[in-house]
C-alpha positions as CSV (number, residue, x, y, z in Angstrom):
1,X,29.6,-24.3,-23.2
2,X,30.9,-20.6,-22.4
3,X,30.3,-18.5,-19.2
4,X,28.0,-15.9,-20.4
5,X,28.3,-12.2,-17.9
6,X,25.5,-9.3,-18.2
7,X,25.2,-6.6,-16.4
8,X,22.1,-4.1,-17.4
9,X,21.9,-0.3,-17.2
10,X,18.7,0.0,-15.6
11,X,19.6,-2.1,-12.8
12,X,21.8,-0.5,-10.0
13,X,25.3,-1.9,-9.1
14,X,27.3,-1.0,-6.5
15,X,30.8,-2.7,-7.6
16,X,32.9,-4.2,-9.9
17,X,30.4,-7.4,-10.5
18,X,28.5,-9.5,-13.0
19,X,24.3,-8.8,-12.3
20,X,24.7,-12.4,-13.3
21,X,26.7,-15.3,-14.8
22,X,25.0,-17.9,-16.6
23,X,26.6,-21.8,-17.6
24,X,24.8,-23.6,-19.4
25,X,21.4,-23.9,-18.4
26,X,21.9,-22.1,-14.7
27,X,21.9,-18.3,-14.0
28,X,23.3,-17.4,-11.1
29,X,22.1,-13.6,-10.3
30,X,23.9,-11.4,-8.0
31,X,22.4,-10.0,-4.6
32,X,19.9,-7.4,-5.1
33,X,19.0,-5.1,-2.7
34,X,15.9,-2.3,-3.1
35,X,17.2,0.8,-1.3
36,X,16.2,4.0,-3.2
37,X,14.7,7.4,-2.2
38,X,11.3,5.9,-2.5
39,X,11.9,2.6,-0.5
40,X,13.5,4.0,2.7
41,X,12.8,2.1,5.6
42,X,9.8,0.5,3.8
43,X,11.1,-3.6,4.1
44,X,8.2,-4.4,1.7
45,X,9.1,-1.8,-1.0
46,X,12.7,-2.6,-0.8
47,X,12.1,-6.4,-1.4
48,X,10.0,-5.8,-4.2
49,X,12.1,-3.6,-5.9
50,X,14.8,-6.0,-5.3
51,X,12.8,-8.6,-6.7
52,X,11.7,-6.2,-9.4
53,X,15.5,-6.3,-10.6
54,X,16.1,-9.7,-10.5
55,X,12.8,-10.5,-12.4
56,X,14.4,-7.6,-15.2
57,X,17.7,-9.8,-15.2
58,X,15.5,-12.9,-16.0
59,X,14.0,-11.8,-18.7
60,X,17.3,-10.3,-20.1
61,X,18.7,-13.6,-19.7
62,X,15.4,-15.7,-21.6
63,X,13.5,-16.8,-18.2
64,X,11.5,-15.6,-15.6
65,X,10.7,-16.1,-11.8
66,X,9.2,-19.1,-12.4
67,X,12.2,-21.0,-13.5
68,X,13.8,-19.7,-9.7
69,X,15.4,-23.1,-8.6
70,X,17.1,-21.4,-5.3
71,X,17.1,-17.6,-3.3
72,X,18.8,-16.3,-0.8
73,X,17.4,-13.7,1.6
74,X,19.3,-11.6,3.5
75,X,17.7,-9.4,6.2
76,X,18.9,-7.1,8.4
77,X,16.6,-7.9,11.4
78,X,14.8,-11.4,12.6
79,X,11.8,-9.0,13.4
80,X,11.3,-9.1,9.4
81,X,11.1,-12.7,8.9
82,X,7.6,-13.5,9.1
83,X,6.7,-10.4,6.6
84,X,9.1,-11.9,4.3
85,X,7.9,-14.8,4.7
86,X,4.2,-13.4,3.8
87,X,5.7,-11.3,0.7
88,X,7.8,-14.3,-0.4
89,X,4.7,-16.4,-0.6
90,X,2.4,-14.2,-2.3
91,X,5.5,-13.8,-5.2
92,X,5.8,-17.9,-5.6
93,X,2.1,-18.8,-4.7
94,X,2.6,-21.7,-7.3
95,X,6.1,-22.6,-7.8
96,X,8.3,-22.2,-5.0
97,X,11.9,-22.2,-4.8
98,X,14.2,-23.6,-2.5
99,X,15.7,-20.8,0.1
100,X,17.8,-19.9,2.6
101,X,17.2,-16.9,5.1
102,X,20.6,-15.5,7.0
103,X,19.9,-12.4,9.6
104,X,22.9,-10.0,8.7
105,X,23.9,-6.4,8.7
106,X,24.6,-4.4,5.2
107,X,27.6,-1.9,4.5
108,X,24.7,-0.1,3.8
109,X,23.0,1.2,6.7
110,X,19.8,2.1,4.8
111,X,19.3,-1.7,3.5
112,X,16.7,-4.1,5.0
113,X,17.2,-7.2,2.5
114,X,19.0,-8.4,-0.5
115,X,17.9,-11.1,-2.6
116,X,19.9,-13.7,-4.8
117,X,18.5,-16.3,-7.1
118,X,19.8,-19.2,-8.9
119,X,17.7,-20.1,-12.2
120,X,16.9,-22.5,-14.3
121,X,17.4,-21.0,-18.2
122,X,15.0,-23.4,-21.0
């Protein structure tokens, strides 16, 4: 069993990191954050690009959001909790993940949330 690291071309990256590393069955997917032109200050937009990209690093790695055993969210303001919490449950309406939610601030000042996933790989 080998340690398999992708990184795709369409998906931004802003170091010298793996988009993810898979083991054996698990895929562990970097943090993701949405910040673009179009997002700006938009927490919605920004999580569902984020979530756009790690959906895209799914399916290059054979699975989907469906197979998400574990995330976790990172945002940059309690205040946004309950609209994640809203947009987090229209995504996994019928399969769930575990998660974690830590409140922190991004080197990036224009960042609301990052996302990172662990998943299961059939």
């Amino acid at each position: 069993m080998g340690i398999r690291r992708l990184s795709l071309s369409d998906v931004p990256r802003a170091g010298s990191y793996s988009h993810s590393v898979s083991v054996g069955n698990i895929l562990f997917i970097s943090g993701q954050l949405g910040v673009s032109s179009e997002t700006k200050k938009d927490f919605r937009a920004q999580f569902n690009l984020a979530m756009s990209n790690i959906k895209k690093i799914c399916q290059a790695n054979g699975t989907g959001l469906e197979n998400i055993l574990k995330m976790v969210v990172y945002i940059s303001n309690a205040s946004y909790f309950d609209e994640m919490n809203k947009i987090f449950s229209e995504i996994f309406e019928d399969y769930p993940p575990v998660r974690t939610t830590i409140v922190c601030s991004f080197p990036n000042p224009d960042a609301l949330v990052e996302l990172e996933a662990t998943v299961f790989v059939s």
